[in-house]
Structure formats: C-alpha cells, structure tokens
Steps between C-alpha positions, in 0.01 A plus 500: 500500500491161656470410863924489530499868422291638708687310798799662347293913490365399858861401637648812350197695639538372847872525495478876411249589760818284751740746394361822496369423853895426556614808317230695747590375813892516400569848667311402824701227565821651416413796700382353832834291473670836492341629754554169745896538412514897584290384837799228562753759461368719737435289769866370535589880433300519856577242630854567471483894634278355775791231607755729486336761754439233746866361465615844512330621810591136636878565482437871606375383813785198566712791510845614345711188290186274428335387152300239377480316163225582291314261205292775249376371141430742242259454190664878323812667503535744783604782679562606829528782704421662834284873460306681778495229795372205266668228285421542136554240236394578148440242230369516128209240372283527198317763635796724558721629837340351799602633861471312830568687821551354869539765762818489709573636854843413439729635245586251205794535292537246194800419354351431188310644265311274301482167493348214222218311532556176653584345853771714696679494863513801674665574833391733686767654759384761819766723500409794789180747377542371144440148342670342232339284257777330209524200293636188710 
C-alpha cells in the first residue's frame, strides 16, 4: 500500500473515532436540552400563578368594581383552577403533569379552564369576597 492509502485508512480511522465520540455524547446533549425546555416551562408556569396572586389580592384590596389587565406567557398548555385556598395551574412537559401552586387569601374563581401555550390577557375583576380572573 502506498503512502496515498494509508492517508486514506488514517482519515477513515480518525473520522470514525469523530463519530462515535458524536454518537456518545448524542443523548447528553439532547437530554440537557430537554431538561432546559421543561425548566422554561415551569418558570413561566410560576411566574404566571405568582402574578396572578399579587393582581388578585391587588384588586381584592381596591375594593368592589376594580380589575387590572394582566400580560402571562405560557411555554405548555394549561389548566387552571382554584382548590384549598391556593391557585393551581397544571401543565404537561416531557417529563409528565407538572403542578404549580400559589397560596391565596382570597378566593379565585376562573372563568376558564385551560388555556394554550402562548402570550394571553387576562383581566382580573374584584367582585366582593370573590375574585374573578377571565380572558380580556
């Protein structure tokens, strides 16, 4: 075999060694980027219980006939509800159902149930003991 070959065995040898270092490090990768977009998801899940409770006990305490707008962005579909004194919205990621709660001293009605991941406008109206959060 002349000196052209053995470049040619050498590239192919080195080239190998490249891709089965790829093929090992393959599910890392994929996996922490996983990970980072189920991390994403529940932070705005937070985030978004967390701004609601504050606007909620905000308009609570105005009194009676007040609201304010509310900006939330969502990275899942999700759902809403209001169960033993807290706000609880629930949200699926790779990893399965995922729950965030915020307590509440007031009491939170939602007229929706679910809503889709992306940016939505809520208002949030004080209406006596109970508040009312709906899509504006």
């Amino acid at each position: 075999m002349g000196v052209r070959g053995q470049v040619s065995v050498e590239l192919l040898v080195v080239m190998a060694a490249f891709f089965a270092f790829l093929v090992a490090w393959l599910p890392v990768v994929l996996n922490v980027g996983s990970a980072a977009s189920a991390d994403v998801a529940a932070r705005y899940a937070q985030l978004a219980a967390t701004d609601i409770q504050k606007s909620a006990e905000e308009v609570a305490l105005l009194g009676p006939g007040n609201s304010k707008q509310l900006e939330i962005v969502l990275q899942a579909d999700t759902e809403f509800g209001f169960e033993s004194e807290a706000i609880r919205l629930v949200y699926s990621d790779d990893s399965g159902r995922r729950v965030v709660e915020r307590p509440s001293s007031r009491s939170i009605e939602f007229e929706f149930a679910e809503l889709q991941k992306g940016r939505h406008s809520l208002l949030i109206e004080s209406a006596g003991n109970e508040v009312r959060v709906r899509k504006a």
